[in-house]
C-alpha positions, 0 to 999 in steps of 0.5 A: 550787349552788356549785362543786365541783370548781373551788375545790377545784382552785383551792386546789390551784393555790395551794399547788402555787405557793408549794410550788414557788417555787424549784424553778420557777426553778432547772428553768426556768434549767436548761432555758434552759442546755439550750436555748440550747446547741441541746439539747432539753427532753424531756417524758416520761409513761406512761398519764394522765401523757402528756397534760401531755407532749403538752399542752406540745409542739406547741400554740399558745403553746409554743416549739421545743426541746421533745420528747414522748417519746411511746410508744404502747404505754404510752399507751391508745387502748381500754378493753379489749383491745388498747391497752386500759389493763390491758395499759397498767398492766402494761407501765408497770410492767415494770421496763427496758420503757423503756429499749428505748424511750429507746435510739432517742430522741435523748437527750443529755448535757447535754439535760433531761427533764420526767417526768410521774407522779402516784405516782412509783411506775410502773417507767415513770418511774423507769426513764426517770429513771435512764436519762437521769441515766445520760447526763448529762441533767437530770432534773425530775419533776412528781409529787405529794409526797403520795405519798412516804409510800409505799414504793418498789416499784421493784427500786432502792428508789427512787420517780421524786421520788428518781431524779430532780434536783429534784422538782415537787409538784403537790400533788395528793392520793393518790387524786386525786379531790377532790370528795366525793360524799354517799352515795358511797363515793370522791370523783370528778374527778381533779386529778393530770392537770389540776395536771401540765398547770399545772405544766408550762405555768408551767415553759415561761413561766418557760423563756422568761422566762429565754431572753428575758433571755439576748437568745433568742427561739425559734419560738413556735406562734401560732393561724392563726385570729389576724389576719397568722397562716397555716397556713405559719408553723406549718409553718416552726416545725415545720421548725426544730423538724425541724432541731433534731431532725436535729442531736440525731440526729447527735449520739446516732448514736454511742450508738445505734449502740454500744447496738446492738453491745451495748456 
């Protein structure tokens, strides 16, 4: 029997690719604009949608100068009852939950942001978008454009795609599943998730392709299971990382501190 689910997936990888051409580079020079300033490349994602942020930084291959805005009240850890993902669904979709999250993240003007949603309908997204282009921040999303025919439900008539700079189409399609079963009424695998994580791995290639033309070499994470590799050069990136994040944390201190005066 062949293949499911992978040529499916395959097909989608393509057109996500030359649906993507342009905005690839242009995320890509922005974030190197970030990066080489000493900003930071947030990766922001509620529910299934976290998993591309957290596949992008830490891990082997990738660099320092990205941040997983992880929050783990909209992350689930349990299927029912508590961090089960009814409580998850709810709260990704209260409008300005986000917003008390992001006011204690190191997010500043000039920095970019990669927001992961499939719909690009969730408050959580859309919320974090139009907060972080409040602040001068570059705002990227990786949705599916497929979803575009649906109306917005956020109070702002807008979807993560309109909230955002510049979109990426994962090119994932509305119910995400991509095999047809026969005698099954759904078709099941998902792809959203899987085309998210692709994405987000060709945009941080791209990062470091520009940064290497600039003459800028960041830390990269490398496997200790390679020859010459050890536990304490992963632990050296994660301090330049530490330092990195320090500097973001001066530098937002102000705004912190005037949101908690209530300014």
């Amino acid at each position: 029997m062949s293949d499911l689910y992978i040529p499916r997936l395959v097909a989608l990888i393509e057109q996500a690719s030359k649906a993507n051409a342009e905005a690839f580079g242009q995320a890509a020079s922005r974030f190197a604009d970030t990066l080489e300033n000493g900003g930071l490349v947030h990766l922001y994602g509620s529910g299934h949608s976290v998993l591309p942020a957290q596949e992008m930084f830490p891990r082997y291959g990738s660099f320092v100068g990205f941040n997983p805005l992880t929050d783990p009240r909209v992350m689930w850890h349990n299927v029912l009852g508590a961090g089960g993902v009814r409580e998850l669904l709810w709260l990704e979709r209260t409008e300005k939950y986000a917003e008390k999250f992001l006011d204690h993240q190191p997010l500043n003007k000039g920095d970019s942001i990669i927001i992961f949603g499939h719909s690009g309908r969730n408050s959580s997204g859309i919320d974090t978008a139009l907060y972080a282009k409040k602040r001068g921040i570059f705002v990227v999303a990786v949705t599916s454009k497929n979803n575009l025919d649906k109306p917005a439900t956020h109070s702002s008539g807008k979807r993560l795609a309109d909230a955002a700079d510049l979109v990426i189409d994962t090119c994932s399609p509305i119910e995400d599943a991509v095999v047809p079963v026969e005698g099954w009424s759904r078709p099941v695998a998902g792809s959203s998730t899987v085309l998210a994580m692709i994405m987000a791995h060709e945009l941080l290639a791209r990062t470091a392709e520009q940064l290497s033309k600039r003459g800028i070499e960041l830390p990269v994470f490398a496997s200790p299971t390679i020859a010459g590799v050890t536990l304490h050069d992963t632990d050296v990136i994660y301090g330049v990382y530490r330092e990195r994040m320090i500097e973001a944390q001066k530098k937002h201190l102000p705004a912190f501190q005037a949101t908690m005066r209530g300014e």
